[in-house]
MARGUKOL-41429 format. One record per atom (N, C-alpha, C): residue number from 1; residue in three letters; atom name; x, y negated, z negated. Coordinates in steps of 0.1 Angstrom, whole numbers, plus 5000, padded with zeros to 4 digits. Layout:
! residues N
(atom NUM; ALA; CA; (X; Y; Z))
...
! end
This chain:
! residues 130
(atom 1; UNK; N; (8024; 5807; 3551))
(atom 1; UNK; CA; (8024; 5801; 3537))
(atom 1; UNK; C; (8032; 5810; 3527))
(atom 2; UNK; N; (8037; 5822; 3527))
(atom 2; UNK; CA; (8040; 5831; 3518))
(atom 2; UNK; C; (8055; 5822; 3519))
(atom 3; UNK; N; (8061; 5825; 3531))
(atom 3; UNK; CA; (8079; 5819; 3530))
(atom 3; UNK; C; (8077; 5803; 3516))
(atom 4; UNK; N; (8067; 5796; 3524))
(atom 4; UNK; CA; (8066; 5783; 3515))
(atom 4; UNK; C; (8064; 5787; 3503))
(atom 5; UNK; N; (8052; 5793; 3496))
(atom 5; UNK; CA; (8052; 5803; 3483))
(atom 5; UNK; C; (8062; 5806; 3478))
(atom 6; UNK; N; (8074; 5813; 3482))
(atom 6; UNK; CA; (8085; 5817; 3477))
(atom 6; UNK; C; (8094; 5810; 3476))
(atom 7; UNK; N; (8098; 5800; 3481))
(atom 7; UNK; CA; (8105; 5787; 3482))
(atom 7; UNK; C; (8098; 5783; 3466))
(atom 8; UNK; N; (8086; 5776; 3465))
(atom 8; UNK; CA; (8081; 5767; 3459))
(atom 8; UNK; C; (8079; 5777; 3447))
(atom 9; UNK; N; (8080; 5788; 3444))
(atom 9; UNK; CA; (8074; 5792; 3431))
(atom 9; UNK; C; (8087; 5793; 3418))
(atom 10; UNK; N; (8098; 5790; 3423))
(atom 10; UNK; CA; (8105; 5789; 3417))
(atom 10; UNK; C; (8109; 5777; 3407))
(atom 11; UNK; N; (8107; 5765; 3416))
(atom 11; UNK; CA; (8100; 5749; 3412))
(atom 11; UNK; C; (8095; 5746; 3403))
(atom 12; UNK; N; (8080; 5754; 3407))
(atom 12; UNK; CA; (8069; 5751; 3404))
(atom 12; UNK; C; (8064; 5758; 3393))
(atom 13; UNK; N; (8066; 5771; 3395))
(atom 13; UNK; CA; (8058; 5780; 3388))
(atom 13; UNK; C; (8043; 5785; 3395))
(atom 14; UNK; N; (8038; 5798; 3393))
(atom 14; UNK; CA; (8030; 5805; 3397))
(atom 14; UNK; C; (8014; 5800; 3395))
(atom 15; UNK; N; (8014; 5796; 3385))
(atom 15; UNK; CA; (7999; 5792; 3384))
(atom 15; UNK; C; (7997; 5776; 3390))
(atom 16; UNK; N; (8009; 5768; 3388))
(atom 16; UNK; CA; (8010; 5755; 3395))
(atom 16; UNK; C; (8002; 5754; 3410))
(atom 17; UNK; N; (8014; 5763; 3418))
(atom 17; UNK; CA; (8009; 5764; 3428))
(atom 17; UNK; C; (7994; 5772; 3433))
(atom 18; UNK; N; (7991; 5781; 3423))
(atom 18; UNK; CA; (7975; 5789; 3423))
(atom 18; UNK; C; (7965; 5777; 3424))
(atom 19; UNK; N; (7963; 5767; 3413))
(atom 19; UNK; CA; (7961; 5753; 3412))
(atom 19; UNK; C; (7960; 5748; 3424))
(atom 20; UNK; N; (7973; 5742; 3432))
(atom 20; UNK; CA; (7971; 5734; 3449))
(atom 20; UNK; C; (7963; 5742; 3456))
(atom 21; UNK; N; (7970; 5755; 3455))
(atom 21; UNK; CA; (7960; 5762; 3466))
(atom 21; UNK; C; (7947; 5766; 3469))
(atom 22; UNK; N; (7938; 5766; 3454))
(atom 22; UNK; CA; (7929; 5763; 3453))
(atom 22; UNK; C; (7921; 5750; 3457))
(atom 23; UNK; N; (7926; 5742; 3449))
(atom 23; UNK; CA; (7924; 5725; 3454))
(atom 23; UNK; C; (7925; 5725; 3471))
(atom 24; UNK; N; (7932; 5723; 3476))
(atom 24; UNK; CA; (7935; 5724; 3485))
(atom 24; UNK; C; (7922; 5733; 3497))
(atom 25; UNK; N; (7919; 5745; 3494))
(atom 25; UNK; CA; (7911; 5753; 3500))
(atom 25; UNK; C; (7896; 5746; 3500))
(atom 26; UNK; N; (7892; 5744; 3487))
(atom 26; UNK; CA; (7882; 5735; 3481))
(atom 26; UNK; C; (7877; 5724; 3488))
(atom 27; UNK; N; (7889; 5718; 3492))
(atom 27; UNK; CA; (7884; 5705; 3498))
(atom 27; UNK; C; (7881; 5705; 3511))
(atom 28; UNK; N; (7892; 5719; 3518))
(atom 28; UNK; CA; (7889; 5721; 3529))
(atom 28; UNK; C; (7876; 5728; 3530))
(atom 29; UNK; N; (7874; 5735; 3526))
(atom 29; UNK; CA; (7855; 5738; 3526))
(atom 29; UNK; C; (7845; 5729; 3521))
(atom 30; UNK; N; (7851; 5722; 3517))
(atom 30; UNK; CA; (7837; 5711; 3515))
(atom 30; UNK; C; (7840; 5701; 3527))
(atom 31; UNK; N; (7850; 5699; 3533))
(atom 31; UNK; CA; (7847; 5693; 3544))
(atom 31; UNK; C; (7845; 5703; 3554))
(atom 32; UNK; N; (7842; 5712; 3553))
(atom 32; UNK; CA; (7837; 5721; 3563))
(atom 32; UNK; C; (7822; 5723; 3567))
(atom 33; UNK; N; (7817; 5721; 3549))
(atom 33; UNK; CA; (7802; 5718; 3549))
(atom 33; UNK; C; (7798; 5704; 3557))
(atom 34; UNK; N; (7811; 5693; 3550))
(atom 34; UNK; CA; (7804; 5680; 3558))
(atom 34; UNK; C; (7799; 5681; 3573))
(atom 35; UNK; N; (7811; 5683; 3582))
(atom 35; UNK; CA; (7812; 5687; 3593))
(atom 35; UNK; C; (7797; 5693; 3598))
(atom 36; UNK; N; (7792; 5701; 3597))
(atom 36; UNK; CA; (7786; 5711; 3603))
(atom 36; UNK; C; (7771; 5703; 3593))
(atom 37; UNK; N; (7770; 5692; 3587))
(atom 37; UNK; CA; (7760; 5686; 3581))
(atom 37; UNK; C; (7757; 5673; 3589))
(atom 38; UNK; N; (7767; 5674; 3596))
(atom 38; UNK; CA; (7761; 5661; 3607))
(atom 38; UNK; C; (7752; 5659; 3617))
(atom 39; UNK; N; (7747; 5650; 3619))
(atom 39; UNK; CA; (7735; 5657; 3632))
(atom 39; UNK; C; (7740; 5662; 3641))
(atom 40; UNK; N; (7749; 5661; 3652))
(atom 40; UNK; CA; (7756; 5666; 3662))
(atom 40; UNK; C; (7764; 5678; 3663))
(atom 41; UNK; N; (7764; 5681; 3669))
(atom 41; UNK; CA; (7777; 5689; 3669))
(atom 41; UNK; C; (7795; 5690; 3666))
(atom 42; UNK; N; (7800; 5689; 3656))
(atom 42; UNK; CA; (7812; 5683; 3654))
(atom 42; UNK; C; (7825; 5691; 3663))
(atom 43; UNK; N; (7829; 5683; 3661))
(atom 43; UNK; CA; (7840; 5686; 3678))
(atom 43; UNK; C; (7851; 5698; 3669))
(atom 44; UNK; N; (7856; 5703; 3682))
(atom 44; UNK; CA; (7860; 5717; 3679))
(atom 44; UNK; C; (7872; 5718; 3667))
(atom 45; UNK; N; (7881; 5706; 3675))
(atom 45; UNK; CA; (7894; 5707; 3667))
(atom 45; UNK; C; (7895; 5702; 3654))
(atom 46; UNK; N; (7883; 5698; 3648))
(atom 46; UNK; CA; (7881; 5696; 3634))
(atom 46; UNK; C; (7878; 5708; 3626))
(atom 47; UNK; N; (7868; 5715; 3632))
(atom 47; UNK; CA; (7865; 5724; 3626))
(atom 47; UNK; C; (7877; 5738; 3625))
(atom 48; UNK; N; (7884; 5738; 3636))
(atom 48; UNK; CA; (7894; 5745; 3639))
(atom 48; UNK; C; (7908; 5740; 3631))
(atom 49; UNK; N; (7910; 5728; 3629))
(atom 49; UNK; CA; (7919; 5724; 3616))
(atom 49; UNK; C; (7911; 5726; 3600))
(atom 50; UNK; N; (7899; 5721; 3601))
(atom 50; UNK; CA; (7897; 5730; 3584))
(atom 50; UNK; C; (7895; 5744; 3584))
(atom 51; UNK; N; (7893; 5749; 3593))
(atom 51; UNK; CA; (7892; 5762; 3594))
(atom 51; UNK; C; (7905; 5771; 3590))
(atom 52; UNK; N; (7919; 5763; 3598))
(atom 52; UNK; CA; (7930; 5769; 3594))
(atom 52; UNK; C; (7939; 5760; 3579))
(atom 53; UNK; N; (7933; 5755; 3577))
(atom 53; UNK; CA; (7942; 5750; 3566))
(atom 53; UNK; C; (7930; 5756; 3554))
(atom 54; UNK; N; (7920; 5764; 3554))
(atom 54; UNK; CA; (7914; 5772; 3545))
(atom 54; UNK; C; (7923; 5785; 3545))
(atom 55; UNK; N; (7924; 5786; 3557))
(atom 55; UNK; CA; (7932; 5804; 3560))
(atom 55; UNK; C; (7941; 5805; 3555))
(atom 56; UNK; N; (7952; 5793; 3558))
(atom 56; UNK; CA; (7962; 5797; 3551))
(atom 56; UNK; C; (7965; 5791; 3535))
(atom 57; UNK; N; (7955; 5792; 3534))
(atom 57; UNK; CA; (7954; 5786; 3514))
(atom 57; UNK; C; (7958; 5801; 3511))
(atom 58; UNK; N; (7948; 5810; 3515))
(atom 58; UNK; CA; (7948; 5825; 3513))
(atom 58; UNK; C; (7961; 5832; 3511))
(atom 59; UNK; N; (7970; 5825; 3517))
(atom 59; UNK; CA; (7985; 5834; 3510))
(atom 59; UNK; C; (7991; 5827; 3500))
(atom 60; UNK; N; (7986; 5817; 3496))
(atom 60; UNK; CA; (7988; 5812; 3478))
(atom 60; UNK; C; (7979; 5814; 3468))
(atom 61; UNK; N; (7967; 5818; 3474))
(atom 61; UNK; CA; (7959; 5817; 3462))
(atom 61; UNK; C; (7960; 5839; 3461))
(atom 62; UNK; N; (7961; 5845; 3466))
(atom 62; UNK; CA; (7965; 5860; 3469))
(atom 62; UNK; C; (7977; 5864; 3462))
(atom 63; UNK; N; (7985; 5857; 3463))
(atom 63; UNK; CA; (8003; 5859; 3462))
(atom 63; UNK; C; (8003; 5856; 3447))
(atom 64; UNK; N; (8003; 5847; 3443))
(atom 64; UNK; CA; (7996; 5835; 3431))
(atom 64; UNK; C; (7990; 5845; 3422))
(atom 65; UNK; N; (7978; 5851; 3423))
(atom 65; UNK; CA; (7966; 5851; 3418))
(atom 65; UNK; C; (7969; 5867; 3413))
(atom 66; UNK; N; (7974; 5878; 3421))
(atom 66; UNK; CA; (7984; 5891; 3422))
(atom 66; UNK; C; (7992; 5891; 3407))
(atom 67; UNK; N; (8003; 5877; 3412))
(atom 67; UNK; CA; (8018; 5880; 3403))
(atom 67; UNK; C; (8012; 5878; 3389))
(atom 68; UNK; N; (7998; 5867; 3388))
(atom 68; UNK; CA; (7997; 5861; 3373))
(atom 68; UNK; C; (7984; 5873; 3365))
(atom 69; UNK; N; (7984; 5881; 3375))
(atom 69; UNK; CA; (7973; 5891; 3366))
(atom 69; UNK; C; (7985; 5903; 3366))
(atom 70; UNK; N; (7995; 5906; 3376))
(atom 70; UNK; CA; (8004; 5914; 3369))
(atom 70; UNK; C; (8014; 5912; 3357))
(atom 71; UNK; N; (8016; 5897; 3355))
(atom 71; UNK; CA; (8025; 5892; 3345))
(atom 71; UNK; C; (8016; 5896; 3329))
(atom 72; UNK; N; (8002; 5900; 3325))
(atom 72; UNK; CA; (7999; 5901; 3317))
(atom 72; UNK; C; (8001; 5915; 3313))
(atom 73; UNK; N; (8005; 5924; 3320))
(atom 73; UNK; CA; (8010; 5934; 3310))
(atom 73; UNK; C; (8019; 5946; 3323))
(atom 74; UNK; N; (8032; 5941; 3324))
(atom 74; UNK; CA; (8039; 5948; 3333))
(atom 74; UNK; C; (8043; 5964; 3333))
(atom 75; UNK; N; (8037; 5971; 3322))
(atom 75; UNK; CA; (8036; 5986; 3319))
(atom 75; UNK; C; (8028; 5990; 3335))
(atom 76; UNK; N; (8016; 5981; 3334))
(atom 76; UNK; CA; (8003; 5984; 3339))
(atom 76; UNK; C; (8005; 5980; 3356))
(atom 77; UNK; N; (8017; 5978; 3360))
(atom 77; UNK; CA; (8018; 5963; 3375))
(atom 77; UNK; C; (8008; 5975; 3382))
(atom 78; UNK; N; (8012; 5988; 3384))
(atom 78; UNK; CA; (8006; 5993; 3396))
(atom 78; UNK; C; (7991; 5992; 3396))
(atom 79; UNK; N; (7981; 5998; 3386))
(atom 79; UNK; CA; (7971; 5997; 3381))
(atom 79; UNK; C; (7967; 5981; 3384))
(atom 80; UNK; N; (7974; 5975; 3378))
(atom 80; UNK; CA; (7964; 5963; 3378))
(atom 80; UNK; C; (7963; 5955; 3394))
(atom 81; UNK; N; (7974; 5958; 3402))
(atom 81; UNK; CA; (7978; 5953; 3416))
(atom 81; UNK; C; (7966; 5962; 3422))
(atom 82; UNK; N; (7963; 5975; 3420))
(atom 82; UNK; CA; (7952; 5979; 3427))
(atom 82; UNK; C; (7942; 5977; 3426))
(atom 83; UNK; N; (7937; 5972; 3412))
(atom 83; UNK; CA; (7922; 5964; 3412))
(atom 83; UNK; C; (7920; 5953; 3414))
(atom 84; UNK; N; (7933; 5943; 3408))
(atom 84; UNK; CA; (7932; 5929; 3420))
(atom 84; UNK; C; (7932; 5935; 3435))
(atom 85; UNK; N; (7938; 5939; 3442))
(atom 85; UNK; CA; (7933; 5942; 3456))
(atom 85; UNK; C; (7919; 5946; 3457))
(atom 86; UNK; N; (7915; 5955; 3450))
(atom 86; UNK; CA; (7898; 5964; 3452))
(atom 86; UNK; C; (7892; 5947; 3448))
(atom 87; UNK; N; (7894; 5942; 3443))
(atom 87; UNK; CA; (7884; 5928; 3440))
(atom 87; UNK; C; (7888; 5917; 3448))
(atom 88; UNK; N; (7900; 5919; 3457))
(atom 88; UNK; CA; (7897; 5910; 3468))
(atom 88; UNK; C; (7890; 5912; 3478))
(atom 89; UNK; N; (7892; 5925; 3480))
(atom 89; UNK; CA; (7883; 5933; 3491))
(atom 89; UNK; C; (7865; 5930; 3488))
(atom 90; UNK; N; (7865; 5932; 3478))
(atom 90; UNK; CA; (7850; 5931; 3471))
(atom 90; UNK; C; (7845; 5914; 3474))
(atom 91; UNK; N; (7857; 5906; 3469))
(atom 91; UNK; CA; (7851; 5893; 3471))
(atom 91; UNK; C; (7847; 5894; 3487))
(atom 92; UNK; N; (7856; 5895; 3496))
(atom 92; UNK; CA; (7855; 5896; 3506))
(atom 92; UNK; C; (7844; 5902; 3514))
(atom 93; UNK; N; (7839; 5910; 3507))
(atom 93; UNK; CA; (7828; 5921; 3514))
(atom 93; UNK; C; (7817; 5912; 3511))
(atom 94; UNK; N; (7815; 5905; 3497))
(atom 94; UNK; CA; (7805; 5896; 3492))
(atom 94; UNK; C; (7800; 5884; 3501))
(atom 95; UNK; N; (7815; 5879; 3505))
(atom 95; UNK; CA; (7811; 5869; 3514))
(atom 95; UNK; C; (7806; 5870; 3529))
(atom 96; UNK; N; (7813; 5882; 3534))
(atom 96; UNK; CA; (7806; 5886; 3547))
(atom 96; UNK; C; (7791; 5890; 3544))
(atom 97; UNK; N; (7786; 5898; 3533))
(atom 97; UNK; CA; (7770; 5895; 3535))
(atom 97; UNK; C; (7763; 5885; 3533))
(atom 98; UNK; N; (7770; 5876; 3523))
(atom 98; UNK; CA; (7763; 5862; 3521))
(atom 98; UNK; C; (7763; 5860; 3536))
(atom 99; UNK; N; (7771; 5857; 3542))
(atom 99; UNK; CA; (7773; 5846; 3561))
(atom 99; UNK; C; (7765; 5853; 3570))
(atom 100; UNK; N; (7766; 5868; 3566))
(atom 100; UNK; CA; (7754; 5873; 3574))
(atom 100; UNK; C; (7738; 5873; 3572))
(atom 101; UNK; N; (7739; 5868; 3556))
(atom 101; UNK; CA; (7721; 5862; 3553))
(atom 101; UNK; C; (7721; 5850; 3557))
(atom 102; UNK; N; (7728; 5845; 3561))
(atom 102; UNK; CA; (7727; 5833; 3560))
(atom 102; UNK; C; (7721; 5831; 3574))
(atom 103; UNK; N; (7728; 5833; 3581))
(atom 103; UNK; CA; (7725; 5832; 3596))
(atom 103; UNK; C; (7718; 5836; 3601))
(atom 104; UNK; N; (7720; 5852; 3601))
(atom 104; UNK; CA; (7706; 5859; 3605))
(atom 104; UNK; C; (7691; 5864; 3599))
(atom 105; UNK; N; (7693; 5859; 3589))
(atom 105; UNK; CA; (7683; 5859; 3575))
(atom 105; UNK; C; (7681; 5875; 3569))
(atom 106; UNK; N; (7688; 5879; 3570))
(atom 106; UNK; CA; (7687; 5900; 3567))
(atom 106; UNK; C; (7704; 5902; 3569))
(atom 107; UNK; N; (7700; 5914; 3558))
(atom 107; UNK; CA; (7721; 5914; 3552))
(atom 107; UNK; C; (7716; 5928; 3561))
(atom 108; UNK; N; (7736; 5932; 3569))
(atom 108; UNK; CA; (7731; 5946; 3574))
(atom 108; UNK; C; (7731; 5955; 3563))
(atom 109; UNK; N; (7723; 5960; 3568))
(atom 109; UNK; CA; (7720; 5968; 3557))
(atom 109; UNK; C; (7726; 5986; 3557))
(atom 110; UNK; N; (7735; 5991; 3571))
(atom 110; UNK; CA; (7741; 5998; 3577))
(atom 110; UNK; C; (7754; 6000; 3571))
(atom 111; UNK; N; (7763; 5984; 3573))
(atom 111; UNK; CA; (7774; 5984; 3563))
(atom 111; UNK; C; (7775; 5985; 3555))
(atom 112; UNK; N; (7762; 5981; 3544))
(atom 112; UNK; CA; (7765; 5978; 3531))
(atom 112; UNK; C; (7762; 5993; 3522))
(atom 113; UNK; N; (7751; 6000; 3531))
(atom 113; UNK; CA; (7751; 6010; 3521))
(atom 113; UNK; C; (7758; 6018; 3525))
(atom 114; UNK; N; (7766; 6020; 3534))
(atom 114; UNK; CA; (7776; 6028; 3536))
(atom 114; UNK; C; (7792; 6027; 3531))
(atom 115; UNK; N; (7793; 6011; 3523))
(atom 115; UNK; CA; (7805; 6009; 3519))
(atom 115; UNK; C; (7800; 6012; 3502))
(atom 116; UNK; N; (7787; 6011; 3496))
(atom 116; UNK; CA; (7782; 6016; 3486))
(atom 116; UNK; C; (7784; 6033; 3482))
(atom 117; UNK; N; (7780; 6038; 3495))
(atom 117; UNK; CA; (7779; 6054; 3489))
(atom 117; UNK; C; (7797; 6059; 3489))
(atom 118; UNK; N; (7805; 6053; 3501))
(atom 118; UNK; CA; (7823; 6058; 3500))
(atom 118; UNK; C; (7826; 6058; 3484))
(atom 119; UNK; N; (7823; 6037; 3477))
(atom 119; UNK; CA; (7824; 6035; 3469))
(atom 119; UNK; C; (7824; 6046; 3458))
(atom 120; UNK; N; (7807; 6050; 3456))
(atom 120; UNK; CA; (7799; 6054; 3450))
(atom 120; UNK; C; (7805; 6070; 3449))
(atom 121; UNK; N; (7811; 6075; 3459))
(atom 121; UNK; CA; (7818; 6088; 3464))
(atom 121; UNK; C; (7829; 6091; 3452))
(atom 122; UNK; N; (7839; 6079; 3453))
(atom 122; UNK; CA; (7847; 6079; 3448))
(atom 122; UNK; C; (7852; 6076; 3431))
(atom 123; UNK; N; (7837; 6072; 3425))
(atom 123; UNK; CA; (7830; 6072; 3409))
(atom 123; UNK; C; (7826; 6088; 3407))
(atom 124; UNK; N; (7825; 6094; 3413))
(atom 124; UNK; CA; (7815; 6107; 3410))
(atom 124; UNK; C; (7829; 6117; 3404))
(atom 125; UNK; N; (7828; 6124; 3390))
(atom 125; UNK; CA; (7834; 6133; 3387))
(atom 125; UNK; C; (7838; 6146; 3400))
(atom 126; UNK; N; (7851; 6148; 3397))
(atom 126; UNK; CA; (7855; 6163; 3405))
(atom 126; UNK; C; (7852; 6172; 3395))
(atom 127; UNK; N; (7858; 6183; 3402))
(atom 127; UNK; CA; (7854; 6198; 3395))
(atom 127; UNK; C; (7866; 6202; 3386))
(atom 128; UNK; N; (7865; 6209; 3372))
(atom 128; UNK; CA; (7872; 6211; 3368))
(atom 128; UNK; C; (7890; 6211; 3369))
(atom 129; UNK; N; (7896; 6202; 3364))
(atom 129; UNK; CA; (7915; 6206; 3365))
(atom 129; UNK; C; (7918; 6214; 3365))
(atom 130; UNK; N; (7931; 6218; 3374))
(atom 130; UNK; CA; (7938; 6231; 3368))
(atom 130; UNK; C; (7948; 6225; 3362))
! end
Protein backbone atom coordinates (compact mmCIF):
# COMPACT_ATOMS: atom_id res chain seq x y z
CA UNK A 1 0.00 0.00 0.00
CA UNK A 2 2.82 2.58 0.51
CA UNK A 3 3.81 2.50 -3.54
CA UNK A 4 -0.20 3.18 -3.97
CA UNK A 5 0.18 6.00 -1.09
CA UNK A 6 2.69 7.70 -3.06
CA UNK A 7 1.18 7.53 -6.40
CA UNK A 8 -2.18 8.74 -4.88
CA UNK A 9 -0.98 11.51 -2.41
CA UNK A 10 -0.16 13.63 -4.90
CA UNK A 11 -3.94 13.60 -6.42
CA UNK A 12 -5.36 13.50 -3.54
CA UNK A 13 -3.79 14.99 -0.83
CA UNK A 14 -2.71 13.55 2.59
CA UNK A 15 -5.54 13.74 4.81
CA UNK A 16 -7.91 12.59 1.85
CA UNK A 17 -6.42 9.54 1.62
CA UNK A 18 -5.92 9.30 5.86
CA UNK A 19 -9.97 9.55 5.45
CA UNK A 20 -10.24 6.18 2.97
CA UNK A 21 -7.99 4.46 4.92
CA UNK A 22 -9.58 4.83 7.80
CA UNK A 23 -13.07 4.24 6.33
CA UNK A 24 -11.90 1.55 4.73
CA UNK A 25 -10.18 -0.23 7.88
CA UNK A 26 -13.47 0.50 9.78
CA UNK A 27 -15.56 -1.37 7.72
CA UNK A 28 -13.21 -4.00 7.49
CA UNK A 29 -13.44 -4.56 11.22
CA UNK A 30 -16.85 -4.26 11.62
CA UNK A 31 -17.23 -6.87 9.31
CA UNK A 32 -14.87 -8.70 11.14
CA UNK A 33 -17.05 -8.46 14.25
CA UNK A 34 -20.01 -9.63 11.98
CA UNK A 35 -18.25 -12.70 10.93
CA UNK A 36 -17.13 -14.17 14.17
CA UNK A 37 -20.98 -13.09 15.53
CA UNK A 38 -22.43 -15.79 13.62
CA UNK A 39 -23.37 -18.95 15.07
CA UNK A 40 -21.00 -21.07 13.18
CA UNK A 41 -17.86 -20.92 12.48
CA UNK A 42 -17.22 -18.48 9.52
CA UNK A 43 -15.10 -19.92 6.75
CA UNK A 44 -11.42 -19.12 6.66
CA UNK A 45 -11.06 -17.12 3.54
CA UNK A 46 -13.40 -14.44 4.79
CA UNK A 47 -11.92 -13.89 7.69
CA UNK A 48 -8.43 -14.04 6.07
CA UNK A 49 -9.65 -11.35 3.37
CA UNK A 50 -10.89 -8.86 6.19
CA UNK A 51 -8.07 -9.65 7.95
CA UNK A 52 -5.72 -8.44 5.14
CA UNK A 53 -7.52 -5.71 3.76
CA UNK A 54 -7.39 -4.31 7.67
CA UNK A 55 -3.46 -4.84 7.47
CA UNK A 56 -2.89 -3.13 4.69
CA UNK A 57 -5.01 0.05 5.61
CA UNK A 58 -2.02 0.34 8.12
CA UNK A 59 0.35 1.77 5.49
CA UNK A 60 -2.15 4.65 4.81
CA UNK A 61 -3.34 5.36 7.87
CA UNK A 62 0.72 5.37 9.38
CA UNK A 63 2.27 7.17 6.22
CA UNK A 64 -0.81 9.60 6.24
CA UNK A 65 -1.11 10.16 9.83
CA UNK A 66 3.18 10.67 10.24
CA UNK A 67 3.34 13.37 7.28
CA UNK A 68 0.09 15.47 8.67
CA UNK A 69 1.43 15.68 12.36
CA UNK A 70 4.89 16.52 10.88
CA UNK A 71 3.37 19.23 8.41
CA UNK A 72 2.31 21.21 11.68
CA UNK A 73 5.54 22.50 12.52
CA UNK A 74 8.50 21.30 10.36
CA UNK A 75 11.36 22.95 12.82
CA UNK A 76 10.17 20.02 15.07
CA UNK A 77 9.88 16.91 11.99
CA UNK A 78 12.39 14.79 14.08
CA UNK A 79 10.74 15.26 17.55
CA UNK A 80 7.48 15.05 16.47
CA UNK A 81 8.15 11.69 14.02
CA UNK A 82 9.40 10.18 17.27
CA UNK A 83 6.43 10.54 19.33
CA UNK A 84 4.06 9.74 16.60
CA UNK A 85 6.05 6.45 16.37
CA UNK A 86 6.23 6.06 20.52
CA UNK A 87 2.25 6.42 20.13
CA UNK A 88 1.89 3.94 17.57
CA UNK A 89 3.81 1.58 19.39
CA UNK A 90 1.66 2.51 22.54
CA UNK A 91 -1.54 2.19 20.52
CA UNK A 92 -0.32 -1.05 19.66
CA UNK A 93 0.82 -2.37 22.98
CA UNK A 94 -2.88 -1.21 24.13
CA UNK A 95 -4.41 -3.41 21.83
CA UNK A 96 -2.46 -6.51 22.38
CA UNK A 97 -3.58 -6.25 26.11
CA UNK A 98 -7.13 -5.51 25.32
CA UNK A 99 -7.12 -9.15 22.87
CA UNK A 100 -5.32 -10.70 25.55
CA UNK A 101 -8.26 -9.74 28.18
CA UNK A 102 -10.30 -10.56 26.16
CA UNK A 103 -9.70 -14.07 25.50
CA UNK A 104 -7.98 -15.24 28.24
CA UNK A 105 -9.68 -13.05 30.76
CA UNK A 106 -6.20 -11.68 32.66
CA UNK A 107 -3.82 -9.12 30.80
CA UNK A 108 -0.16 -10.64 31.15
CA UNK A 109 0.88 -9.09 33.51
CA UNK A 110 4.91 -10.10 32.87
CA UNK A 111 4.86 -7.95 29.70
CA UNK A 112 3.24 -5.22 30.80
CA UNK A 113 5.07 -4.40 33.71
CA UNK A 114 8.15 -4.87 32.25
CA UNK A 115 7.38 -2.58 29.27
CA UNK A 116 6.22 -0.05 32.21
CA UNK A 117 9.43 -0.09 34.28
CA UNK A 118 11.95 0.19 30.58
CA UNK A 119 9.31 2.95 29.98
CA UNK A 120 9.46 4.22 33.39
CA UNK A 121 13.53 3.76 33.20
CA UNK A 122 13.68 6.06 30.63
CA UNK A 123 11.46 9.23 32.58
CA UNK A 124 13.75 9.03 35.52
CA UNK A 125 16.36 12.00 35.75
CA UNK A 126 20.27 11.27 35.10
CA UNK A 127 23.07 12.52 37.16
CA UNK A 128 24.34 15.71 36.89
CA UNK A 129 25.76 17.19 33.05
CA UNK A 130 29.09 17.84 32.28
Amino acid sequence: MNFTNSQMVTRLGSSQILIFGGAVAGLSGIFLVALFAMPSLPPFWCVYAAQSVYAAMVGLIAANSLAGAMNVDPQSAGSISSLVGAMHYGAGKSGHRWSAFYTTGRQDLSCGSSCFLAGLHGCLPRGPRQ
